[in-house]
PyMOL CGO cylinders between C-alpha atoms (Angstrom):
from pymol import cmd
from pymol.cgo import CYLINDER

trace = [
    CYLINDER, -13.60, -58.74, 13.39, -12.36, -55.51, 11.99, 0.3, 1, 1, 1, 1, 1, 1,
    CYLINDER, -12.36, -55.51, 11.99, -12.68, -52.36, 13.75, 0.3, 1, 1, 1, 1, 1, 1,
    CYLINDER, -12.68, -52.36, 13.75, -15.10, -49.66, 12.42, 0.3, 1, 1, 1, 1, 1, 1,
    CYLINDER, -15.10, -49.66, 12.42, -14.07, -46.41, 10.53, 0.3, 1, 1, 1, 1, 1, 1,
    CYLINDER, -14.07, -46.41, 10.53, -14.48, -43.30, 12.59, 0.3, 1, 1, 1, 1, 1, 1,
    CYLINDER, -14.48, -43.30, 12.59, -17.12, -42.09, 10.05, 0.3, 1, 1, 1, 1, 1, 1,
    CYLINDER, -17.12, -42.09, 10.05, -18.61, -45.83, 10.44, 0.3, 1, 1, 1, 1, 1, 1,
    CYLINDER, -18.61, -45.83, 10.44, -18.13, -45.42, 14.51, 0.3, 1, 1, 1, 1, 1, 1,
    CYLINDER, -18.13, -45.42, 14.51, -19.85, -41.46, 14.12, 0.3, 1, 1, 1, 1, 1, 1,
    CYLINDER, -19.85, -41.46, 14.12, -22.68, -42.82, 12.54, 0.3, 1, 1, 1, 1, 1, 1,
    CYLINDER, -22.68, -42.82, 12.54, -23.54, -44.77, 15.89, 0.3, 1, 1, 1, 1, 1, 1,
    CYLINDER, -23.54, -44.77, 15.89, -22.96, -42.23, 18.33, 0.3, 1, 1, 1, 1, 1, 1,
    CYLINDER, -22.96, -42.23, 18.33, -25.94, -40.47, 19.27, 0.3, 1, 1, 1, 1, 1, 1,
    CYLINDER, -25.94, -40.47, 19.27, -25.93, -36.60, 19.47, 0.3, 1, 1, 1, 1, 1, 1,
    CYLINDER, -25.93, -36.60, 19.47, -26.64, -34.79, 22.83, 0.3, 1, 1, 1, 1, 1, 1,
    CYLINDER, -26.64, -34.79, 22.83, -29.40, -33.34, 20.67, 0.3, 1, 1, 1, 1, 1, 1,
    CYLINDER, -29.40, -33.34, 20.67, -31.24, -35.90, 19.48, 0.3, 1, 1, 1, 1, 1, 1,
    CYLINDER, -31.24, -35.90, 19.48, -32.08, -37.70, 22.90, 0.3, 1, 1, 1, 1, 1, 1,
    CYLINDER, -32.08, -37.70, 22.90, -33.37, -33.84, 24.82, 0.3, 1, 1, 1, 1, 1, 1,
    CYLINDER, -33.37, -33.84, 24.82, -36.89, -34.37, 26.09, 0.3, 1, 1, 1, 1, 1, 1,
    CYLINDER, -36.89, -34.37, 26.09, -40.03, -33.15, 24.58, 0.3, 1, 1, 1, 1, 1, 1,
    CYLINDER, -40.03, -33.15, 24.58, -41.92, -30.59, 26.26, 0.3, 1, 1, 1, 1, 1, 1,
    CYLINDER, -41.92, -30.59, 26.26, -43.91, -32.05, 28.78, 0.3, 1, 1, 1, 1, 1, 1,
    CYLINDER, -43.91, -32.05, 28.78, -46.89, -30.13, 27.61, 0.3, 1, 1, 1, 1, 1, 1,
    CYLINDER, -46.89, -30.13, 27.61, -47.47, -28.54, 24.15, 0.3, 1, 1, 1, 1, 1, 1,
    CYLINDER, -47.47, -28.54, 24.15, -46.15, -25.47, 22.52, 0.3, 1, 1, 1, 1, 1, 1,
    CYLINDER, -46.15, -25.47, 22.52, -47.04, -22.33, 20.10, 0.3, 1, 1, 1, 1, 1, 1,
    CYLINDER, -47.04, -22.33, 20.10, -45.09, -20.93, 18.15, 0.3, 1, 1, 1, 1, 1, 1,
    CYLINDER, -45.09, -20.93, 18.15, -46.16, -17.29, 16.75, 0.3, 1, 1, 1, 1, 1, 1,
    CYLINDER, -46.16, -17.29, 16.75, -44.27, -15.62, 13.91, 0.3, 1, 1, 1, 1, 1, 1,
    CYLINDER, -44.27, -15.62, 13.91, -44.58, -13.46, 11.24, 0.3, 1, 1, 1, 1, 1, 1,
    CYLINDER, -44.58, -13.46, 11.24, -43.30, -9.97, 9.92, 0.3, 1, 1, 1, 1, 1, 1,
    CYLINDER, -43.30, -9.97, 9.92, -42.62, -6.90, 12.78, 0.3, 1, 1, 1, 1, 1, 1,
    CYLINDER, -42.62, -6.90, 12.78, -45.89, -5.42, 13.34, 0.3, 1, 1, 1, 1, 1, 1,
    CYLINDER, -45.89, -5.42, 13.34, -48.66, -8.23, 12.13, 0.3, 1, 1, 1, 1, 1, 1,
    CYLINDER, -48.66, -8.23, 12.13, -49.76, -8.94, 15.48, 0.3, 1, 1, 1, 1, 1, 1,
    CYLINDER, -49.76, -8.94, 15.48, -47.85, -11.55, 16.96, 0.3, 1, 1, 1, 1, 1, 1,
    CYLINDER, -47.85, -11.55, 16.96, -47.36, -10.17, 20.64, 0.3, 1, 1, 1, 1, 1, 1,
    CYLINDER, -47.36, -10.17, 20.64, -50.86, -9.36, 20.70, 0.3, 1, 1, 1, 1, 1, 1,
    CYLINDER, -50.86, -9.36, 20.70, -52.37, -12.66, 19.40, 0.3, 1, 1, 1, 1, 1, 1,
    CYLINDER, -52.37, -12.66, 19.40, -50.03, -14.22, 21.70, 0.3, 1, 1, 1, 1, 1, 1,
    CYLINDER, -50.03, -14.22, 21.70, -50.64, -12.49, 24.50, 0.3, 1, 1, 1, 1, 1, 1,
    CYLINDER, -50.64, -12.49, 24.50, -54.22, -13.24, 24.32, 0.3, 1, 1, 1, 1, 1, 1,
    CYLINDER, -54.22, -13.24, 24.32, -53.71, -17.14, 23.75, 0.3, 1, 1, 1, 1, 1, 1,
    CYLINDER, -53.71, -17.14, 23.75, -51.45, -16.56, 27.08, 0.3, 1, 1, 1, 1, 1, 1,
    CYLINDER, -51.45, -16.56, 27.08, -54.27, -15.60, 29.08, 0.3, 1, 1, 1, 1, 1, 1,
    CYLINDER, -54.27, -15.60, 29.08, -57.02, -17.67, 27.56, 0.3, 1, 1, 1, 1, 1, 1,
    CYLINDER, -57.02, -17.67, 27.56, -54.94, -20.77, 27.85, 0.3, 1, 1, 1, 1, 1, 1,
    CYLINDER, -54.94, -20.77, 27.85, -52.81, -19.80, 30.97, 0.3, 1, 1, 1, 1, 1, 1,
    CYLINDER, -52.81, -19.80, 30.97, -49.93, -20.80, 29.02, 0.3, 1, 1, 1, 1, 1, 1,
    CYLINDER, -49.93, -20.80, 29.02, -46.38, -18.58, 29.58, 0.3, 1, 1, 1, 1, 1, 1,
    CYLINDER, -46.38, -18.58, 29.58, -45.57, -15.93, 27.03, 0.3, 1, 1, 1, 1, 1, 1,
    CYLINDER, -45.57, -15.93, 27.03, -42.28, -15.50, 26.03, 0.3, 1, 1, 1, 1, 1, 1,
    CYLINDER, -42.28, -15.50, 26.03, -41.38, -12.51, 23.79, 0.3, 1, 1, 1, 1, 1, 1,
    CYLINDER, -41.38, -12.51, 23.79, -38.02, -13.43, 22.75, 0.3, 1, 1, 1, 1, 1, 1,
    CYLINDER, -38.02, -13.43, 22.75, -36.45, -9.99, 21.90, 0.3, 1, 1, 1, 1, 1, 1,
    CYLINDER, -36.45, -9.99, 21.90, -37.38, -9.07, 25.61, 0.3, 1, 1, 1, 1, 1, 1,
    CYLINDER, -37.38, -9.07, 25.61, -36.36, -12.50, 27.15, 0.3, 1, 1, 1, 1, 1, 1,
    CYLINDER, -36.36, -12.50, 27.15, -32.89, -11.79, 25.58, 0.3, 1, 1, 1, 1, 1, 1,
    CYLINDER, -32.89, -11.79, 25.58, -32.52, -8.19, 26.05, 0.3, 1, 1, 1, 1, 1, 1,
    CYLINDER, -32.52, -8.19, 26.05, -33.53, -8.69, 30.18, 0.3, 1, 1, 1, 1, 1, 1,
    CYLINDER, -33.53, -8.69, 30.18, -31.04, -11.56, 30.67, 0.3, 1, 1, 1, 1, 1, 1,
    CYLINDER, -31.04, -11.56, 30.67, -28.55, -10.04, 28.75, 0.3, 1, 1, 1, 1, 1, 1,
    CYLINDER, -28.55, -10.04, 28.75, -28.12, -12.46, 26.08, 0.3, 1, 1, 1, 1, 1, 1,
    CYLINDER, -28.12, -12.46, 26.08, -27.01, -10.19, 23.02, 0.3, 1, 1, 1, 1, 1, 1,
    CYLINDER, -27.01, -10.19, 23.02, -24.27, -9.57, 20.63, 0.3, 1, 1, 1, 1, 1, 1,
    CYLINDER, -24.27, -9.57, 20.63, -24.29, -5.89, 20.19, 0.3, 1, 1, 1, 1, 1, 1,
    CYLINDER, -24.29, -5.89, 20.19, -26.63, -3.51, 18.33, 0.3, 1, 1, 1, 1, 1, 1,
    CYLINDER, -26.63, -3.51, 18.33, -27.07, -3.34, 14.44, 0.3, 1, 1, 1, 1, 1, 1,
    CYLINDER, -27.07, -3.34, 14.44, -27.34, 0.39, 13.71, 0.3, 1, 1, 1, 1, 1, 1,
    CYLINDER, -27.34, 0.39, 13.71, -27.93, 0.14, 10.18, 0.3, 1, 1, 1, 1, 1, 1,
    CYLINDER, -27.93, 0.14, 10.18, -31.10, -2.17, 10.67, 0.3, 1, 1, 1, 1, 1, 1,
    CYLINDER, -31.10, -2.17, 10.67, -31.42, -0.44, 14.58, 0.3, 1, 1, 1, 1, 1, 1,
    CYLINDER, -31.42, -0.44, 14.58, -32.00, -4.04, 16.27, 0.3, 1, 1, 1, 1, 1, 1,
    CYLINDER, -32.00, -4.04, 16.27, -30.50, -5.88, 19.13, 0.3, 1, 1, 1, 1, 1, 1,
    CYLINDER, -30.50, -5.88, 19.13, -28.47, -8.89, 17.86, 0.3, 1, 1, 1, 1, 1, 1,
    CYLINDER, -28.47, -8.89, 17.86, -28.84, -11.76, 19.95, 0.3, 1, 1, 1, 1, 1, 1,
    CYLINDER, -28.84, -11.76, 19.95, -26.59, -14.67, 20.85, 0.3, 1, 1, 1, 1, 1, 1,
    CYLINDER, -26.59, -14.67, 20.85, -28.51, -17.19, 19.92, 0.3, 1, 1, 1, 1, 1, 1,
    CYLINDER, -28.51, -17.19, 19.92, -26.72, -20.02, 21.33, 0.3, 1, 1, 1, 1, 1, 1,
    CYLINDER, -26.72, -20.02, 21.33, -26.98, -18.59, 24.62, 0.3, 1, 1, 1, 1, 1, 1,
    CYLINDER, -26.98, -18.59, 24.62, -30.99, -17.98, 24.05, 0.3, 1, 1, 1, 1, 1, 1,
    CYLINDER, -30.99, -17.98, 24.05, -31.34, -21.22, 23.17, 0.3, 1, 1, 1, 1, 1, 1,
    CYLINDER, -31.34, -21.22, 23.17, -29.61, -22.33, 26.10, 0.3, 1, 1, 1, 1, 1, 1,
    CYLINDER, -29.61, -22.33, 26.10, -31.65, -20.39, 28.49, 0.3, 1, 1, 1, 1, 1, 1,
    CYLINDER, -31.65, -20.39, 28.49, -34.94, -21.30, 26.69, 0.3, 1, 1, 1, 1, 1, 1,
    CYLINDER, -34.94, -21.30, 26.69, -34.40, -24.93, 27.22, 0.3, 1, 1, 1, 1, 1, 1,
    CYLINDER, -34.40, -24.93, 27.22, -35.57, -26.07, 30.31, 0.3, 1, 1, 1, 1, 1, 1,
    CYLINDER, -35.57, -26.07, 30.31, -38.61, -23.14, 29.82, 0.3, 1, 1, 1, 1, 1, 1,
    CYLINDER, -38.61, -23.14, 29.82, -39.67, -24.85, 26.52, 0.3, 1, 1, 1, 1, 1, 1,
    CYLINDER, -39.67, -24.85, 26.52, -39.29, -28.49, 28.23, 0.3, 1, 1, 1, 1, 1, 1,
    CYLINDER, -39.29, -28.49, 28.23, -41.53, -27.89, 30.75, 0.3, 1, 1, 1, 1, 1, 1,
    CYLINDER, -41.53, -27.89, 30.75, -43.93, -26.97, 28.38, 0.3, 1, 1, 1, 1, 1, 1,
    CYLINDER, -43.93, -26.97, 28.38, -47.61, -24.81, 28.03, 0.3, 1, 1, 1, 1, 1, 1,
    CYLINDER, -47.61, -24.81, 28.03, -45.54, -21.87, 26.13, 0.3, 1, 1, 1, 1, 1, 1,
    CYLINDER, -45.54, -21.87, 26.13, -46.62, -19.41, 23.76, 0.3, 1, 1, 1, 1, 1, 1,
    CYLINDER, -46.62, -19.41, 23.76, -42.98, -18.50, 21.99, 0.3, 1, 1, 1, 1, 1, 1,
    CYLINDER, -42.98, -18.50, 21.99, -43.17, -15.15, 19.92, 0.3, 1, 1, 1, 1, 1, 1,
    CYLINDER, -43.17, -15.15, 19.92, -40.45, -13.84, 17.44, 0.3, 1, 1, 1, 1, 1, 1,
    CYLINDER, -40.45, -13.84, 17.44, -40.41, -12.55, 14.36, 0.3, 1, 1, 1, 1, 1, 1,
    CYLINDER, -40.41, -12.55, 14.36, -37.88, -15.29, 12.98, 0.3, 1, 1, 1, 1, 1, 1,
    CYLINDER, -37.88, -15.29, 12.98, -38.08, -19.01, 13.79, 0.3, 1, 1, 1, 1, 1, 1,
    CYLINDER, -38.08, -19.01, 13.79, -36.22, -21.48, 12.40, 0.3, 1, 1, 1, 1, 1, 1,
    CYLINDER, -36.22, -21.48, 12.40, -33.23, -21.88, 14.84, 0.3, 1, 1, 1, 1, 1, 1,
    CYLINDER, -33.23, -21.88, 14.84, -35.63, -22.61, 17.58, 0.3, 1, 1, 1, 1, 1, 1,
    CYLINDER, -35.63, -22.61, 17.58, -35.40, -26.74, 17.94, 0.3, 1, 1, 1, 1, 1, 1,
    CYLINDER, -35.40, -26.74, 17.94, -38.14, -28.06, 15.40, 0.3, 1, 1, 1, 1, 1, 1,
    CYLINDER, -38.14, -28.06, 15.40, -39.06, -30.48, 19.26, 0.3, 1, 1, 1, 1, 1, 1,
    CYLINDER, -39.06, -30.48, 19.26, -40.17, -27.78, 21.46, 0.3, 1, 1, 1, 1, 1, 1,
    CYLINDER, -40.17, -27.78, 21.46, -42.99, -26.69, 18.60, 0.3, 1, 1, 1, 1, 1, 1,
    CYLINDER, -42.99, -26.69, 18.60, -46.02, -28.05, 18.04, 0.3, 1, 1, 1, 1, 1, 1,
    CYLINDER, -46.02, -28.05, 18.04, -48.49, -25.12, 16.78, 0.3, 1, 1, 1, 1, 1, 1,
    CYLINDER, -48.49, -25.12, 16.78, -47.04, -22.88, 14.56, 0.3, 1, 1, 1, 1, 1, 1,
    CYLINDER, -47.04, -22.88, 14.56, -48.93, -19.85, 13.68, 0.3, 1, 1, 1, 1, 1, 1,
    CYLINDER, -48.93, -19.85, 13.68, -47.92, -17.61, 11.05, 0.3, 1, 1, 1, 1, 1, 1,
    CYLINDER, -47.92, -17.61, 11.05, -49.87, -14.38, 10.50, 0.3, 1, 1, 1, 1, 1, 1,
    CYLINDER, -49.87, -14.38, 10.50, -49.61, -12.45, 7.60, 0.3, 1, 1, 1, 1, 1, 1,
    CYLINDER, -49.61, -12.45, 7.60, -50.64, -8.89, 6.95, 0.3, 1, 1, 1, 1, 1, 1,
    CYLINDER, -50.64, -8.89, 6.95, -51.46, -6.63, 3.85, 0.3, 1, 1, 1, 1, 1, 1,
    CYLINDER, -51.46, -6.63, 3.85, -48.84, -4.77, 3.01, 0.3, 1, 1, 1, 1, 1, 1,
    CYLINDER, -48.84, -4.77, 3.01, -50.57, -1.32, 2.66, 0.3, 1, 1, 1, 1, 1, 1,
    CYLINDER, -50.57, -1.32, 2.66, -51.30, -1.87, 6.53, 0.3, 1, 1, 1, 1, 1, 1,
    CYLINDER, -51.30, -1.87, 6.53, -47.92, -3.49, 7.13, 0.3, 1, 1, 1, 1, 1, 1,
    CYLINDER, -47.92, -3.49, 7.13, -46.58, -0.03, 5.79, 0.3, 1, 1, 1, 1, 1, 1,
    CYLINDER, -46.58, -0.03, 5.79, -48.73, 2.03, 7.84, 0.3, 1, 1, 1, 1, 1, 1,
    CYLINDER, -48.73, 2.03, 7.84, -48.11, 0.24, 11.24, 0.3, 1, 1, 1, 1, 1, 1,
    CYLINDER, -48.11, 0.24, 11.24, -44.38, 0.18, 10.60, 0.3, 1, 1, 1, 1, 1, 1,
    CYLINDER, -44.38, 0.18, 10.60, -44.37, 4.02, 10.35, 0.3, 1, 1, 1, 1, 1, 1,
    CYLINDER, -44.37, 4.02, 10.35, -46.19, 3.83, 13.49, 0.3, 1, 1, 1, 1, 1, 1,
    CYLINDER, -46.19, 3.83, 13.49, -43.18, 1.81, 15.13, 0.3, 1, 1, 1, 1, 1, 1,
    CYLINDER, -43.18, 1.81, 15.13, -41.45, 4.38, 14.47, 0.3, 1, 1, 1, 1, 1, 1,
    CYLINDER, -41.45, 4.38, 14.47, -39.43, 2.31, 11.59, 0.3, 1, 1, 1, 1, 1, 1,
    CYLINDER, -39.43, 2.31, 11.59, -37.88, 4.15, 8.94, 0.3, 1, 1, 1, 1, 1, 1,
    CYLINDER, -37.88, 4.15, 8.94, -34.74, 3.15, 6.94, 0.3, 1, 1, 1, 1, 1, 1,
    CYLINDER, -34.74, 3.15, 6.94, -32.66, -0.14, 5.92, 0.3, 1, 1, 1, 1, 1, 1,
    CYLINDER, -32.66, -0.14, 5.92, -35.24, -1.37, 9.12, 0.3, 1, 1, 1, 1, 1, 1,
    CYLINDER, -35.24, -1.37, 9.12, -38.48, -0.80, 7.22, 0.3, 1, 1, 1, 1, 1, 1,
    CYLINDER, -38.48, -0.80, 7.22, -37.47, -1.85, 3.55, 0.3, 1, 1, 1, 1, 1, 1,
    CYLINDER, -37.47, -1.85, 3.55, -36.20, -4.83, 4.90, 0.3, 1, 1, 1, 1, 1, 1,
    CYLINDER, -36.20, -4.83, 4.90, -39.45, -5.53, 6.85, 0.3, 1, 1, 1, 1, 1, 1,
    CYLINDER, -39.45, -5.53, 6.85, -41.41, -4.59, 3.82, 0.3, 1, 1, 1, 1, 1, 1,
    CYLINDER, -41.41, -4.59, 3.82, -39.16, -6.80, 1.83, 0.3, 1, 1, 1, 1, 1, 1,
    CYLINDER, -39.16, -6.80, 1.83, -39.88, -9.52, 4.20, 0.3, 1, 1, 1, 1, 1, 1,
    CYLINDER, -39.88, -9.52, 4.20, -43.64, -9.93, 3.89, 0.3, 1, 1, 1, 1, 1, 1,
    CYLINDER, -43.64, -9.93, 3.89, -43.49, -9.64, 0.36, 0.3, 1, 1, 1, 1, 1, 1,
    CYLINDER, -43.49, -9.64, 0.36, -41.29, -12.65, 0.01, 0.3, 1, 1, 1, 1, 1, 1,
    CYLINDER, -41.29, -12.65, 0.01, -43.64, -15.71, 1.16, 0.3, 1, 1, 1, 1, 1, 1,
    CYLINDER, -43.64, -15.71, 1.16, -41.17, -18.32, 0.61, 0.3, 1, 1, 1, 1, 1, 1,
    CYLINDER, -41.17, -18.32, 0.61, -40.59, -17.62, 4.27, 0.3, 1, 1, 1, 1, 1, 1,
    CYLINDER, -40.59, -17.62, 4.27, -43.85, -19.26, 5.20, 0.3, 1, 1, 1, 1, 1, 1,
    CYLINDER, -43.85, -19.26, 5.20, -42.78, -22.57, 3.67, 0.3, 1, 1, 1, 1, 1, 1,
    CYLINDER, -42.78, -22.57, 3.67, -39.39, -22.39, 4.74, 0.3, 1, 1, 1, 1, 1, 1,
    CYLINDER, -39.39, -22.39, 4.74, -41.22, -22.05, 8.27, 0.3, 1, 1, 1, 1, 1, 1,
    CYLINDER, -41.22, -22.05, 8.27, -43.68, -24.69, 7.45, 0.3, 1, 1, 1, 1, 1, 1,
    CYLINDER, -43.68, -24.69, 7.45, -40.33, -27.14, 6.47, 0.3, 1, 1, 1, 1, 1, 1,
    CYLINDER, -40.33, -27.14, 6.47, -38.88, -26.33, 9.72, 0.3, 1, 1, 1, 1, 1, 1,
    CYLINDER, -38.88, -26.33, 9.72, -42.04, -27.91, 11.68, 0.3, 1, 1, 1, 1, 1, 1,
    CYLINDER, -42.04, -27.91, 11.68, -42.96, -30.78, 9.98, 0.3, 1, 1, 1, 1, 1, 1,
    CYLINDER, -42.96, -30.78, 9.98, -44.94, -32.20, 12.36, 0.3, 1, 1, 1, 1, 1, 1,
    CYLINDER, -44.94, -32.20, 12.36, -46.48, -29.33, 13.57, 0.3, 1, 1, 1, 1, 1, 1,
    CYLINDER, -46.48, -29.33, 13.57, -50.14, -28.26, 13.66, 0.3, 1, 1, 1, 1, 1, 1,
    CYLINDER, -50.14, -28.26, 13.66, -49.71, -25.28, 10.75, 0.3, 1, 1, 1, 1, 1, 1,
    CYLINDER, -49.71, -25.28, 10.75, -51.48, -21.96, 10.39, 0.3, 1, 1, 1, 1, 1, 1,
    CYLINDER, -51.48, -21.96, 10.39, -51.18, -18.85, 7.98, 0.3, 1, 1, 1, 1, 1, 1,
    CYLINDER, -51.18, -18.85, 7.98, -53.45, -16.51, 9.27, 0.3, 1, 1, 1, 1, 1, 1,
    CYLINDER, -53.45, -16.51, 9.27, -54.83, -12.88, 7.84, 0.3, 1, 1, 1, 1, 1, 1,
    CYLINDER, -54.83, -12.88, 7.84, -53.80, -10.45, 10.36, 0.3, 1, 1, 1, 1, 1, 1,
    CYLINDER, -53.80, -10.45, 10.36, -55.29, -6.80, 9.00, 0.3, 1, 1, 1, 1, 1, 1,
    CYLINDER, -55.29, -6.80, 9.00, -58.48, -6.19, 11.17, 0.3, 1, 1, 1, 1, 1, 1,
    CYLINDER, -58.48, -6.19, 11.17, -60.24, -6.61, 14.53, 0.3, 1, 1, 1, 1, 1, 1,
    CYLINDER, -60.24, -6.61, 14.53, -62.13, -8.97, 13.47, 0.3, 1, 1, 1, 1, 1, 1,
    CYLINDER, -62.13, -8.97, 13.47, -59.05, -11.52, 11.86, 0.3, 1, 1, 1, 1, 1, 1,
    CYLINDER, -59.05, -11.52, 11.86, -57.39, -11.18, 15.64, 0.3, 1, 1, 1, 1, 1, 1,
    CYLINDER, -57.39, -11.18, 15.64, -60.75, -12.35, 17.08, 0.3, 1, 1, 1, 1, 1, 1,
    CYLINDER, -60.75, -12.35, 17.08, -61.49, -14.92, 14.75, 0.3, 1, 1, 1, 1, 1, 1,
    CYLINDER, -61.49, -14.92, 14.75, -57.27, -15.94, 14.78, 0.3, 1, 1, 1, 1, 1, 1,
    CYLINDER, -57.27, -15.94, 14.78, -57.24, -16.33, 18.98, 0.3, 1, 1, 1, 1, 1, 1,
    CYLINDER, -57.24, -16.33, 18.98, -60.43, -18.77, 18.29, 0.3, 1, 1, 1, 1, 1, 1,
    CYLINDER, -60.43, -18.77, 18.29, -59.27, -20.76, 15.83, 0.3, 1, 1, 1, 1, 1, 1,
    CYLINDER, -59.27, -20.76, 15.83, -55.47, -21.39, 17.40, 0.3, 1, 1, 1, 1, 1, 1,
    CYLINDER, -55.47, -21.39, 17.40, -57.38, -21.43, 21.43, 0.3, 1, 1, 1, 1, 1, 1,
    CYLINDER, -57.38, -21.43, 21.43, -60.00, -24.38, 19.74, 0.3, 1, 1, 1, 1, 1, 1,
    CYLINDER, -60.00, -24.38, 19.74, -56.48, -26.03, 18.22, 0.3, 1, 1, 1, 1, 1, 1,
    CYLINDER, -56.48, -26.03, 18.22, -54.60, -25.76, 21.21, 0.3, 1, 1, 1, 1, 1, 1,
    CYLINDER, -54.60, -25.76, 21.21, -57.63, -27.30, 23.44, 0.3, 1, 1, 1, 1, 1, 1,
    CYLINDER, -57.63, -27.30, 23.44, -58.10, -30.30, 20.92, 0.3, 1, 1, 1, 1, 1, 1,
    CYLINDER, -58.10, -30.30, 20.92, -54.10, -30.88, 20.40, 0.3, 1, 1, 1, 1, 1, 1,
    CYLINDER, -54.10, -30.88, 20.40, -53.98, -30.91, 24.20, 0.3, 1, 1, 1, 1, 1, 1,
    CYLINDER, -53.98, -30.91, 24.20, -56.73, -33.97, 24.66, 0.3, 1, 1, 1, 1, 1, 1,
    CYLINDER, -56.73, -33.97, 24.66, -53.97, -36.06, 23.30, 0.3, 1, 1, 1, 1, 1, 1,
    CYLINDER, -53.97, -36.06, 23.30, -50.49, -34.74, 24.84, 0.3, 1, 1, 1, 1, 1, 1,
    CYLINDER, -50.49, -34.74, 24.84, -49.15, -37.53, 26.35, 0.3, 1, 1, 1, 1, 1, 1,
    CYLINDER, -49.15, -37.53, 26.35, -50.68, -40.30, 24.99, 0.3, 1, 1, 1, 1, 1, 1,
    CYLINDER, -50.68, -40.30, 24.99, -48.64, -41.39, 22.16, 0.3, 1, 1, 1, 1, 1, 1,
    CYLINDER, -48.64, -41.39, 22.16, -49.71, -38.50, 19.88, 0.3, 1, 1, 1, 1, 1, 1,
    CYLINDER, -49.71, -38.50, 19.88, -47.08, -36.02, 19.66, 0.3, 1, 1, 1, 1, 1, 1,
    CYLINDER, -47.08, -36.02, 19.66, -48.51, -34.39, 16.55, 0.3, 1, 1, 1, 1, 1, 1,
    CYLINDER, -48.51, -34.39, 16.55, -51.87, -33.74, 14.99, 0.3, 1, 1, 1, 1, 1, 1,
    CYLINDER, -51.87, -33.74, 14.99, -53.72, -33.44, 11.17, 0.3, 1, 1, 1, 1, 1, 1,
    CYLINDER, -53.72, -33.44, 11.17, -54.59, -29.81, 10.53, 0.3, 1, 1, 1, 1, 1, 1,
    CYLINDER, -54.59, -29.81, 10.53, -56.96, -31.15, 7.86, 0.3, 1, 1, 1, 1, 1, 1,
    CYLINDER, -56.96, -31.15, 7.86, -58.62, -32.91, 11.09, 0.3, 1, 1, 1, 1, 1, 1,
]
cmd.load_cgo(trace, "trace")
């Protein structure tokens, strides 16, 4: 018998990444522009659910896991390899509510809610002034949640994720957004561990 090509011989090797463990309970995921909502919301689910929140601008910046500081865009720049490697055994054990403005280099495994809020971007404007951003920072925000195609690139990321774009302007769309992801999170949970890893949002 012949012996395999080392592309042939590649092809059976499994990667280190592929055979990591699931969480052993489910995740959220909360994204979205700078100043929708997302630490808020998430905070919320946190307590309602007693899951862990995990800001991960904070998380980085408090284990020292950056790069440096971008002046232009006056942001931390973090390592993300070294995030990622610190988040790993959090995410594993599961019951998390992640929360960061970008998402798609977070392992598409350790998500299975994704929320996505969204915001008007009259009020977008208004709470960004309020964060004190000005600048490359706000245009580049602004630019941000004008551009949608980010939500489907963040839908493509999750596939198999429970998937929500939610309004994020008023009061009343944080009340009725913590309801609608607490109810999701409650039902997903019913069948964690039981050979359903992933659930119909139509359902």
């Amino acid at each position: 018998m012949s012996a395999s090509s080392p592309e042939e011989q590649s092809d059976n090797i499994t990667s280190p990444l592929a055979i990591r463990p699931s969480p052993r309970r489910p995740n959220i995921l909360v994204t979205g522009t700078p100043a929708t909502g997302k630490s808020a919301l998430s905070v919320e689910l946190a307590r309602e659910l007693v899951l862990e929140h995990v800001e991960v601008g904070g998380f980085a910046r408090d284990r020292g896991l950056l790069d440096g500081y971008d002046a232009d865009f006056q942001c931390d720049v973090l390592n993300d390899e070294k995030v990622l490697d610190e988040l790993e055994p959090i995410m594993v054990d599961g019951a998390v509510v992640l929360d960061y403005h970008s998402c798609d280099w977070f392992p598409e495994r350790w998500i299975q809610i994704v929320v996505v809020l969204r915001c008007n971007t009259e009020i977008l404007y208004e709470r960004l002034l309020a964060k004190g951003y000005t600048g490359k920072k706000l245009e580049n925000n602004m630019d941000h949640e004008c551009t949608p195609a980010y939500v489907e690139e963040t839908r493509e990321a999750y596939p198999r994720a429970m998937f929500f774009e939610l309004p994020s302007n008023t009061y009343r769309d944080r009340a009725r957004n913590l309801q609608l992801v607490k109810d999701a999170y409650q039902e997903f949970q019913k069948g964690w561990g039981n050979g359903r890893d992933s659930v119909d949002p139509a359902k």
